[in-house]
Backbone as ProteinMPNN parsed JSONL, in Angstrom:
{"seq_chain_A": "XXXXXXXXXXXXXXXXXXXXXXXXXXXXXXXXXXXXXXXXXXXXXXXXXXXXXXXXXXXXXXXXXXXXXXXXXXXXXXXXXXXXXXXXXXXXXXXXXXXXXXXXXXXXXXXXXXXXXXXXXXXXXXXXXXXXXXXXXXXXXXXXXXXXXXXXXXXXXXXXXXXXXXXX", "coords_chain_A": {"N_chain_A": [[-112.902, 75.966, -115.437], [-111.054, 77.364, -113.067], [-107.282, 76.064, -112.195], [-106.203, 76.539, -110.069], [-108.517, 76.777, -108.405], [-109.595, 73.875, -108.456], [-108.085, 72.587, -107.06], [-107.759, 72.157, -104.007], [-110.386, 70.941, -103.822], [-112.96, 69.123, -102.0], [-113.089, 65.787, -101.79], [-115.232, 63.072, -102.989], [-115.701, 58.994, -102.591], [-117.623, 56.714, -104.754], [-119.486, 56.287, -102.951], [-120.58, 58.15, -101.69], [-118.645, 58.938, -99.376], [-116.459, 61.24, -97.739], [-112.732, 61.038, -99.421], [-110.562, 62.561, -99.191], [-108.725, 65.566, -100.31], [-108.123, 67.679, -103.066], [-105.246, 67.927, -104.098], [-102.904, 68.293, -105.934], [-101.791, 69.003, -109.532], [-100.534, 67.321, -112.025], [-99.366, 68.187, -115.155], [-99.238, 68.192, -118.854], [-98.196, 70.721, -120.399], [-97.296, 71.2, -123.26], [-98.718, 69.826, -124.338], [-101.257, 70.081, -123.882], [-102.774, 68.891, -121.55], [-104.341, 67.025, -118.805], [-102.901, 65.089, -116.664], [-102.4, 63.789, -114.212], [-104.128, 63.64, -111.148], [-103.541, 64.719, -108.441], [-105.029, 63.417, -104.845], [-104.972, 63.97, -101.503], [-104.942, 62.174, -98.708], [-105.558, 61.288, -95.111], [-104.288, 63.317, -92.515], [-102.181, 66.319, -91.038], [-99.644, 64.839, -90.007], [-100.049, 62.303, -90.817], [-100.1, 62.453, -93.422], [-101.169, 61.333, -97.483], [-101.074, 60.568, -100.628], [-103.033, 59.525, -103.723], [-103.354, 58.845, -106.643], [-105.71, 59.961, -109.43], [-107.333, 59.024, -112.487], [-108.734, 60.566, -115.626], [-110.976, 58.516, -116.032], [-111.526, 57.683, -113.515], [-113.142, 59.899, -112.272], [-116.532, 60.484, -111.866], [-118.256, 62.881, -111.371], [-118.08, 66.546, -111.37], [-119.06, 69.033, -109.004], [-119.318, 71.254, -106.632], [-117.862, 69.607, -105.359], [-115.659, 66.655, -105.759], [-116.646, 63.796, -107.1], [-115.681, 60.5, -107.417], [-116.245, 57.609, -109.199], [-115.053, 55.58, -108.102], [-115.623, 52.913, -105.293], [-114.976, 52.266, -101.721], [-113.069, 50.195, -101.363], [-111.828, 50.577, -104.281], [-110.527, 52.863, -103.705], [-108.974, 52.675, -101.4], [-107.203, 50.497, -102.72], [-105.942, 51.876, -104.731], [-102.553, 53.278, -105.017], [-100.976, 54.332, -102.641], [-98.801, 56.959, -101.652], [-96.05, 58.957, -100.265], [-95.397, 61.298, -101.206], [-96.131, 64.175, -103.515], [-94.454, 64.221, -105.714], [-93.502, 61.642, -106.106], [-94.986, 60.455, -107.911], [-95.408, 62.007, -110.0], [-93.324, 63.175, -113.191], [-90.779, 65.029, -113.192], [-91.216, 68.731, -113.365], [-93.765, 69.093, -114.024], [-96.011, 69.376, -112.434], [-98.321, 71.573, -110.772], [-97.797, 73.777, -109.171], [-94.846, 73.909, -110.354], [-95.41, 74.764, -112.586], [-96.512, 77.513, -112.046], [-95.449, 80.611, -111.596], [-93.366, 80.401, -113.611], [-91.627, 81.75, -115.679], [-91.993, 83.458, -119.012], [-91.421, 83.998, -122.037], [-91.436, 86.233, -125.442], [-91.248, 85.724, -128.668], [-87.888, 86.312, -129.717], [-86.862, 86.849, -127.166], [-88.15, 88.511, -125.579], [-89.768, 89.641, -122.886], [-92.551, 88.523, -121.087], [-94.01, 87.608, -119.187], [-95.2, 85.992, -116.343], [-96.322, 82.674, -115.157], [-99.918, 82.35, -114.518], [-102.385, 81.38, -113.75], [-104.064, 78.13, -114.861], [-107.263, 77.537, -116.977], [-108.589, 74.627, -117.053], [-110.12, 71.733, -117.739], [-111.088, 69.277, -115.519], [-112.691, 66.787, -115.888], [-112.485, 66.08, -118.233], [-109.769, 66.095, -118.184], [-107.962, 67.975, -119.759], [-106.35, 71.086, -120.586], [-107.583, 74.315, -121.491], [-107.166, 77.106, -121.295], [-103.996, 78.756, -120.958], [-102.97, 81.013, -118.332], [-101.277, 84.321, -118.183], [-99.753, 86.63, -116.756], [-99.618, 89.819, -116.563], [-97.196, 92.976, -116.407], [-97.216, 95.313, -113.515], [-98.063, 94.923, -110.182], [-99.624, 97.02, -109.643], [-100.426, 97.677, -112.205], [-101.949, 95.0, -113.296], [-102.241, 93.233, -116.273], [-103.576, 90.422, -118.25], [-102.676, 87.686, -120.509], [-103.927, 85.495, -122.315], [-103.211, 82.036, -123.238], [-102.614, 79.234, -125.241], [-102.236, 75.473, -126.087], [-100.994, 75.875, -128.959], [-99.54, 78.254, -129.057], [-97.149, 77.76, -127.685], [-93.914, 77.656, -128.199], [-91.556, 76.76, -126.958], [-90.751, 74.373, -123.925], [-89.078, 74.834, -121.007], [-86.701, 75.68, -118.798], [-87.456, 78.359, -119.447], [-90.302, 79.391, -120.458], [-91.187, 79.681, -123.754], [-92.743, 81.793, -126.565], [-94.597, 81.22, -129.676], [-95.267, 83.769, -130.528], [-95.122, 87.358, -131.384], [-94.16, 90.037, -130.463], [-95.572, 92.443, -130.772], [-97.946, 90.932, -131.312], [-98.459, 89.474, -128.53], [-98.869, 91.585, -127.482], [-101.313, 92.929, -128.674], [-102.877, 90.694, -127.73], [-103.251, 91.041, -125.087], [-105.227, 91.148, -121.933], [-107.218, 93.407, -120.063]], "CA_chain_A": [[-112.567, 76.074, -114.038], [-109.313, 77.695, -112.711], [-106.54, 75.216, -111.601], [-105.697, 76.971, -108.598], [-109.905, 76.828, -107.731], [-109.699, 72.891, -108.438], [-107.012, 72.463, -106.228], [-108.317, 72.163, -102.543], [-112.011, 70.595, -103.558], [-112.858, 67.786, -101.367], [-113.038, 64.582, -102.601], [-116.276, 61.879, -102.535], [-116.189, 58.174, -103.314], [-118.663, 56.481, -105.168], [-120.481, 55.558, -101.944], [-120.533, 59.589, -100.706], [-117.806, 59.356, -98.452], [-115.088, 61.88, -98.004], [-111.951, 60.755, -98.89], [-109.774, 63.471, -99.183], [-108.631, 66.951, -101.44], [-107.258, 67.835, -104.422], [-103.95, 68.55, -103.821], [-102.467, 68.762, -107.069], [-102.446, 68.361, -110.839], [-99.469, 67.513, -112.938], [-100.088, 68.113, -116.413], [-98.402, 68.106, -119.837], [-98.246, 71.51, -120.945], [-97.437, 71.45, -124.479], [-99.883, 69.168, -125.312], [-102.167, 71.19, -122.625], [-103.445, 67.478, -120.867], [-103.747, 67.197, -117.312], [-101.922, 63.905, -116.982], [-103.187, 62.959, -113.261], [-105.038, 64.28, -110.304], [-103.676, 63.93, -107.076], [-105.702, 63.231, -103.868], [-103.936, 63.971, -100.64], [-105.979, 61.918, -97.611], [-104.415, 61.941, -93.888], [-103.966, 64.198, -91.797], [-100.836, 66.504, -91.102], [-98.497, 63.775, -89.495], [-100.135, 61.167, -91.985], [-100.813, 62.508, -95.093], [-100.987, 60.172, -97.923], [-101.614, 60.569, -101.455], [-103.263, 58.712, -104.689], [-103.579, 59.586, -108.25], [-106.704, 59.531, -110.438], [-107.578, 59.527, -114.054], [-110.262, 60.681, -116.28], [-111.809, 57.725, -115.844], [-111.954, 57.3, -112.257], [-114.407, 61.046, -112.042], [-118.063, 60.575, -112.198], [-118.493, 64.425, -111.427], [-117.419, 67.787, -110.738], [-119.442, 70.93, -109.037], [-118.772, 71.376, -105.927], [-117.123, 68.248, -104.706], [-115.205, 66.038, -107.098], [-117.289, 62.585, -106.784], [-114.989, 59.254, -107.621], [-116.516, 56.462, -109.879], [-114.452, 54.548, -107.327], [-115.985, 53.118, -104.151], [-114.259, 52.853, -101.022], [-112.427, 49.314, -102.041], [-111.253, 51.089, -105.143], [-110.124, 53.991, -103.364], [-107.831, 51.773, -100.772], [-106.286, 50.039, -103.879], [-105.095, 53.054, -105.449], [-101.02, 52.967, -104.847], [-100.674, 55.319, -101.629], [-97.364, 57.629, -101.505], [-96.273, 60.03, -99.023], [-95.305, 62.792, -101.344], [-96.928, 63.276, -104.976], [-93.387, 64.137, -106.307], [-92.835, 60.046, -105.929], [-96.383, 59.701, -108.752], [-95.364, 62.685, -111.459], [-91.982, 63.569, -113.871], [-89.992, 66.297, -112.799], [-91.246, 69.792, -113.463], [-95.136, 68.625, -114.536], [-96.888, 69.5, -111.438], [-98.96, 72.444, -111.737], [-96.814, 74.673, -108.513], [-93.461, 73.842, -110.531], [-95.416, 75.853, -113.412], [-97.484, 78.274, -111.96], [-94.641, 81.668, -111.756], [-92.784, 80.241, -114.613], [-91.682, 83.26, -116.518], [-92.922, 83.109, -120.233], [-90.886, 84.778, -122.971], [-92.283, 85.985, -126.554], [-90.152, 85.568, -129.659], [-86.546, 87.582, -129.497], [-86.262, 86.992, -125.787], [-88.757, 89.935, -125.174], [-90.615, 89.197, -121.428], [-93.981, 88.827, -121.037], [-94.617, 87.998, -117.27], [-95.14, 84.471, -115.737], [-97.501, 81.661, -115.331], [-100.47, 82.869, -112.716], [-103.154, 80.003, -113.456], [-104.96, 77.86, -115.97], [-108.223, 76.997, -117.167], [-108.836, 73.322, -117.009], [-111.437, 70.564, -117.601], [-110.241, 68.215, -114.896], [-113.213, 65.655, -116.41], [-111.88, 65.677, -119.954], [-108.175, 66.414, -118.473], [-107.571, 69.242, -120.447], [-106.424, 72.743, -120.348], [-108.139, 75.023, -122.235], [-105.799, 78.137, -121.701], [-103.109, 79.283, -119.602], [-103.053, 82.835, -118.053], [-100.238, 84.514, -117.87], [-100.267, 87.508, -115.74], [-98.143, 90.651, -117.172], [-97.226, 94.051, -115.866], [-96.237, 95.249, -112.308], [-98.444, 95.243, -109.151], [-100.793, 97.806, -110.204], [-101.392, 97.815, -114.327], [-101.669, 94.147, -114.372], [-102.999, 92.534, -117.113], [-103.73, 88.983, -118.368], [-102.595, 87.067, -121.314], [-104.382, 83.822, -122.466], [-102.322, 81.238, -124.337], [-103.152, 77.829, -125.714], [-100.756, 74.696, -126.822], [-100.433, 76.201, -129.94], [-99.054, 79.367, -128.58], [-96.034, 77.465, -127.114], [-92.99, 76.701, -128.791], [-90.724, 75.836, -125.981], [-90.656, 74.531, -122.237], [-87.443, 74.002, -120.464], [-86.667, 76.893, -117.578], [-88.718, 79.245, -119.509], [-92.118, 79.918, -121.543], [-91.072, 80.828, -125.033], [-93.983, 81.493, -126.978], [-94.56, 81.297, -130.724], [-95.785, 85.416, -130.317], [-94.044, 88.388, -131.474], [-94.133, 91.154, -129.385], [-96.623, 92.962, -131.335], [-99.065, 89.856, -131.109], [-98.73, 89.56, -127.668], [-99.575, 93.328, -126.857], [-102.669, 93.178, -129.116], [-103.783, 89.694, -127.011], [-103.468, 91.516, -123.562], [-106.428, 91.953, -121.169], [-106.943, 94.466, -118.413]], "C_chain_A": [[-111.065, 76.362, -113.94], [-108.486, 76.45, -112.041], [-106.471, 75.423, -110.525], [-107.714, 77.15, -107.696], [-110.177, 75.064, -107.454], [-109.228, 72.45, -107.366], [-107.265, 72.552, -104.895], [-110.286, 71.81, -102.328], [-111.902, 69.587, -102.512], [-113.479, 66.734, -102.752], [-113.992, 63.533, -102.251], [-115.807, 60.801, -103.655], [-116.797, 57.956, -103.862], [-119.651, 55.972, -104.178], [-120.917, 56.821, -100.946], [-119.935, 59.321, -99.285], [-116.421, 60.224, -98.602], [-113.811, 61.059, -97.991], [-110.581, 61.605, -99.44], [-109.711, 64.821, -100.227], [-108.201, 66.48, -102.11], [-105.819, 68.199, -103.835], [-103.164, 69.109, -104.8], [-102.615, 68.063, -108.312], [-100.984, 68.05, -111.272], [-99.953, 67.256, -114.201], [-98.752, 68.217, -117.817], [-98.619, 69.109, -121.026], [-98.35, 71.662, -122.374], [-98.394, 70.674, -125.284], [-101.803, 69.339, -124.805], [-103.002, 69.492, -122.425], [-103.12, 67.836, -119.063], [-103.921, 65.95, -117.274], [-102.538, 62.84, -115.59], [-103.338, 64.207, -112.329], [-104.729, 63.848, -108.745], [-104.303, 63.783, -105.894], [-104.734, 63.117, -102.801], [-105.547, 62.905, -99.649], [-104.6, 61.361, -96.253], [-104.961, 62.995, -92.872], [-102.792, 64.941, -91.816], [-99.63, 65.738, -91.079], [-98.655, 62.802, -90.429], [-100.228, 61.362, -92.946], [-100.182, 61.586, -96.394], [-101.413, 60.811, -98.938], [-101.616, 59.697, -103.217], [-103.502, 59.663, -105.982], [-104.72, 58.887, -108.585], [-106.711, 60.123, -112.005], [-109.173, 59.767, -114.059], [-111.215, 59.859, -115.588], [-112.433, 57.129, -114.346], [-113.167, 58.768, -111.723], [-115.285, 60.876, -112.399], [-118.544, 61.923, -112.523], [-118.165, 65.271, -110.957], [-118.725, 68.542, -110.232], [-118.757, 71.035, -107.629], [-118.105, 70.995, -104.935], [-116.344, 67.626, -106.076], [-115.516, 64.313, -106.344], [-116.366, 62.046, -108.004], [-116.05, 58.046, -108.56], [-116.198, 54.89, -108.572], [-115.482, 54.14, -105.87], [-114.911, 52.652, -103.193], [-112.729, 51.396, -100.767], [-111.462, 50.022, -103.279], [-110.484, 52.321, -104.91], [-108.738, 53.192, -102.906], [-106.689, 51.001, -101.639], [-105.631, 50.483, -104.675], [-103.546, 52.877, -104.533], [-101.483, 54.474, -103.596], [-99.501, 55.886, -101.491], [-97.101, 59.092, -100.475], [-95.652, 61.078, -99.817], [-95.689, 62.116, -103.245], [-95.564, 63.528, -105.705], [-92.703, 62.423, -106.711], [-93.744, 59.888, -107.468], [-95.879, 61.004, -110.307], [-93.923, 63.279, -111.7], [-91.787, 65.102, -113.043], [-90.743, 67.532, -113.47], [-92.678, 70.01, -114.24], [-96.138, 69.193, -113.517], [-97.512, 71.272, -111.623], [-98.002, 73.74, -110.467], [-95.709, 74.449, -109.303], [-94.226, 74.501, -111.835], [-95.813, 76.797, -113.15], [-95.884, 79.8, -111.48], [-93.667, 81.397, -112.509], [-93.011, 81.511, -115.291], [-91.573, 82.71, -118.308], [-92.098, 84.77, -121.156], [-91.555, 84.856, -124.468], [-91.145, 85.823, -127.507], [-88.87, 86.669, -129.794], [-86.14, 87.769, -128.257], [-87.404, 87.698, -125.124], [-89.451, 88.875, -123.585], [-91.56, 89.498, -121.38], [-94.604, 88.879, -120.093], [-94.538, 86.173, -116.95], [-96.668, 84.241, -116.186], [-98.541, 82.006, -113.84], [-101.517, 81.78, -112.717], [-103.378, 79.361, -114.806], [-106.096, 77.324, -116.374], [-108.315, 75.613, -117.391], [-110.544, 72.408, -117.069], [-111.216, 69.642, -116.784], [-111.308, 67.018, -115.753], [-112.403, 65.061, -117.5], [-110.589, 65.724, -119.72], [-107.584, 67.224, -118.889], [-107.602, 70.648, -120.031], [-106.908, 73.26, -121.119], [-107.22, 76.147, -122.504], [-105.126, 78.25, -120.412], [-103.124, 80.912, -119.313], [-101.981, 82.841, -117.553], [-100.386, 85.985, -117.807], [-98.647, 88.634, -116.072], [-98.281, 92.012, -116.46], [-96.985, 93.74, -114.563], [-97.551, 94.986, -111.307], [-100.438, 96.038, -109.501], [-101.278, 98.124, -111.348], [-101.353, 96.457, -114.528], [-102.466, 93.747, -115.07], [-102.725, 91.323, -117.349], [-103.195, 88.825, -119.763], [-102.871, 85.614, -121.576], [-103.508, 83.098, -123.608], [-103.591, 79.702, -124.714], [-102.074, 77.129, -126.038], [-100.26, 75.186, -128.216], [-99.539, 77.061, -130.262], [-97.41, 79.265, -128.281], [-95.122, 76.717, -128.195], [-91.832, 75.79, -128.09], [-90.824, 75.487, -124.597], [-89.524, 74.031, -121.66], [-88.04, 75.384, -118.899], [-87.324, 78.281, -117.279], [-89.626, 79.096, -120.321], [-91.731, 80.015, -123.008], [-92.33, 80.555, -125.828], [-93.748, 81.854, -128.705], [-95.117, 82.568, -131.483], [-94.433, 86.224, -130.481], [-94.396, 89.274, -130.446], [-95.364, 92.374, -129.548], [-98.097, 92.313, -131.167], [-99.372, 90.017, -129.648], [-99.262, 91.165, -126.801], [-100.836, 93.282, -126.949], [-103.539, 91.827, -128.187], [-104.048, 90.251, -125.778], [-104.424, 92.418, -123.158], [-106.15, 92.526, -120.37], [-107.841, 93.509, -117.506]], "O_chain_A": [[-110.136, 75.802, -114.523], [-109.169, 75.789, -111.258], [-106.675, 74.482, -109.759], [-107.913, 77.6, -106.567], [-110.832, 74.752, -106.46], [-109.998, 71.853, -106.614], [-106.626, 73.551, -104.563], [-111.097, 72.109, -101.452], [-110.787, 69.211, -102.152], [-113.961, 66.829, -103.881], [-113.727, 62.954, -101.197], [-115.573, 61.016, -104.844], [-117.321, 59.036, -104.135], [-120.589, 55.27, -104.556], [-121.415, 56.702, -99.826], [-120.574, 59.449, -98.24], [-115.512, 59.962, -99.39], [-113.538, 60.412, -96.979], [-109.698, 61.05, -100.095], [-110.704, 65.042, -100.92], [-107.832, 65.309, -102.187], [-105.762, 68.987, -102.89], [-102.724, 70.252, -104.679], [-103.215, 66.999, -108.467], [-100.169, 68.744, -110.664], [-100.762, 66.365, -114.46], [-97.544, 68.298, -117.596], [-99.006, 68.816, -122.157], [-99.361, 72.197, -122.828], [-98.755, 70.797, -126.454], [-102.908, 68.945, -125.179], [-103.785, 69.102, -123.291], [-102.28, 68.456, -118.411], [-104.953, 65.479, -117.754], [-102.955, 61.685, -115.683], [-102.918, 65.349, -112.519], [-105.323, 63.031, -108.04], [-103.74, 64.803, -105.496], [-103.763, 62.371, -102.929], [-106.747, 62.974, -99.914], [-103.39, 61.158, -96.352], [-106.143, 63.27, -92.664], [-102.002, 64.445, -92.619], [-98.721, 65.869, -91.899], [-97.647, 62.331, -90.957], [-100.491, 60.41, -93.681], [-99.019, 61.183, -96.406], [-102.178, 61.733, -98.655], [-100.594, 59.348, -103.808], [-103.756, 60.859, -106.119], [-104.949, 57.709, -108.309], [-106.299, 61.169, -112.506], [-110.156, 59.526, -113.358], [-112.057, 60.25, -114.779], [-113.413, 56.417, -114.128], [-113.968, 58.54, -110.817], [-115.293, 61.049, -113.618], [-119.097, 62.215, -113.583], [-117.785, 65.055, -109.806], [-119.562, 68.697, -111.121], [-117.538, 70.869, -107.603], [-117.768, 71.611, -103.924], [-116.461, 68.093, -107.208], [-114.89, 63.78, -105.428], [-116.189, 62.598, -109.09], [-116.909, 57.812, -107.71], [-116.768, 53.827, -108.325], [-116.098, 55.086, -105.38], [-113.801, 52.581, -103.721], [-111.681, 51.618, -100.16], [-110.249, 49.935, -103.09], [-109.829, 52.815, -105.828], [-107.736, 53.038, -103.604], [-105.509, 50.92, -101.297], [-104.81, 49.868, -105.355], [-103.558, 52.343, -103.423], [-102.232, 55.407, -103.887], [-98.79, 55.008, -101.001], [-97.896, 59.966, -100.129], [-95.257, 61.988, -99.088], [-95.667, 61.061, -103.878], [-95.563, 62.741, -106.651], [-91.717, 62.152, -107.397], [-93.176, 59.152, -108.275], [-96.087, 60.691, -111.48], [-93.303, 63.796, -110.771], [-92.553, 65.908, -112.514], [-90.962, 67.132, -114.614], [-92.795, 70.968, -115.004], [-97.233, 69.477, -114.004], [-97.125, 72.021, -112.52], [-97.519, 74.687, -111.087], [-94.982, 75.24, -108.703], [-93.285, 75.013, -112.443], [-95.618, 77.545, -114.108], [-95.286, 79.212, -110.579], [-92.728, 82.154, -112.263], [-94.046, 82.154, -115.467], [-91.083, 81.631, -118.641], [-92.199, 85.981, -120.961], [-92.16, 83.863, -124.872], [-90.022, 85.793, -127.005], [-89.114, 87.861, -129.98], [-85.27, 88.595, -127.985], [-87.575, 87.379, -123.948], [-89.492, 87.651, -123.467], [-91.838, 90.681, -121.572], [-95.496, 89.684, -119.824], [-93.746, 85.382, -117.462], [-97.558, 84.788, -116.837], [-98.221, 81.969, -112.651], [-101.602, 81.17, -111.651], [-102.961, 79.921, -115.82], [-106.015, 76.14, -116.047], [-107.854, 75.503, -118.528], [-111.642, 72.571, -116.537], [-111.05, 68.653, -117.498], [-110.614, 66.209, -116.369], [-111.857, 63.964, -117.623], [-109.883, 65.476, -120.697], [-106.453, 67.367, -118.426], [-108.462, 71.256, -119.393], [-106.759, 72.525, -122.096], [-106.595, 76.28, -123.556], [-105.476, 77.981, -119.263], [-103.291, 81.798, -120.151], [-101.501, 82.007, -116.786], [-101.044, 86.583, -118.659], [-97.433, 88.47, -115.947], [-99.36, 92.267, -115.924], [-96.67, 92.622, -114.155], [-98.435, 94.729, -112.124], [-101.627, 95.721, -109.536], [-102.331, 98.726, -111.557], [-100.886, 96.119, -115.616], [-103.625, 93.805, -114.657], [-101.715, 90.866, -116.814], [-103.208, 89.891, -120.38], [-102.18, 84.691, -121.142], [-103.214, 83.607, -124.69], [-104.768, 79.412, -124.503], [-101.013, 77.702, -126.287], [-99.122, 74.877, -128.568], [-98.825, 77.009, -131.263], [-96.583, 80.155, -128.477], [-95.347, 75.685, -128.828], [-91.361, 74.695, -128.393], [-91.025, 76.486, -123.906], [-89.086, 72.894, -121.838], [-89.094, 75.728, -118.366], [-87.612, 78.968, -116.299], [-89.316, 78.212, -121.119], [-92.431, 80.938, -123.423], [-92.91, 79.47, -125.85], [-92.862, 82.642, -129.038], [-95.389, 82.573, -132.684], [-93.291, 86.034, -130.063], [-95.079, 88.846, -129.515], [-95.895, 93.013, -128.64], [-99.136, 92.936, -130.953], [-100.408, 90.614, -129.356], [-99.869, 91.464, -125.773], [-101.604, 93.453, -126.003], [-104.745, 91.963, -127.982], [-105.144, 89.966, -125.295], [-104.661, 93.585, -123.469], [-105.067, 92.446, -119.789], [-107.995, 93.758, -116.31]]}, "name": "protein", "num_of_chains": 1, "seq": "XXXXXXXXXXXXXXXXXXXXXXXXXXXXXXXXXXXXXXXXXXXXXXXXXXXXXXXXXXXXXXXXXXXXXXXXXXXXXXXXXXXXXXXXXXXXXXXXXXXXXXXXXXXXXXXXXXXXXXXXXXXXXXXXXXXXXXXXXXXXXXXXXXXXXXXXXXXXXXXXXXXXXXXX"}
């Protein structure tokens, strides 16, 4: 499942009641984990949001059903922005147009989504989205792929590698 498809499911307790979206993920790229799961609930003027783990998801398809019921929901820590619940530069908008370099500096394109297991937590790959407007193509990575993360991407790819990985 795409990150950016996860990202606005609704959200059921364990007692099938709504209690809010996805809002966001923050995750831990190099070791490709998705770290927590935040739940916005609210409204505009109120919005409020909790973090879940693994262990609090029963199931995904087209809802994301809670383990929790609606006691266990309320007891979750409530915060009015999820920047208060995850490290600096983890969240999955503070990676998603991260620009992504291959070995020697060369440029490869940014960060456009990534495949995820939210059950298991895990990313599977990242796509990184190369070319202009109209020729673009895709590049799939993995943690192994990555050698550095700071301000940019660098990837453990020569320039040659990364050509021959790129989809249309």
């Amino acid at each position: 499942m795409k990150a950016s498809e996860f990202i606005g499911m609704r959200v059921l307790d364990g007692e099938a009641n709504e209690v809010g979206k996805i809002a966001e993920i923050s995750i831990k790229l190099k070791k490709c984990l998705v770290e927590h799961i935040f739940v916005s609930t609210g409204g505009t003027l109120n919005k409020k949001y909790f973090a879940i783990v693994v262990d609090d998801i029963a199931e995904i398809g087209d809802f994301v059903q809670l383990n929790l019921n609606k006691m266990g929901v309320e007891g979750k820590v409530h915060l009015n922005k999820v920047e208060d619940f995850a490290t600096k530069g983890s969240l999955f908008k503070d990676i998603v147009g991260k620009k992504v370099l291959a070995q020697k500096g060369m440029e490869v394109g940014k960060i456009a989504d990534m495949y995820i297991d939210p059950k298991g937590c895990m990313i599977h790959n990242v796509v990184i989205s190369t070319g202009g407007i109209f020729d673009k193509k895709f590049l799939m990575i993995s943690d192994v792929d990555i050698q550095e993360i700071g301000d940019y991407i660098i990837l453990n790819l020569t320039k040659d590698e990364v050509i021959e990985r790129v989809e249309d």
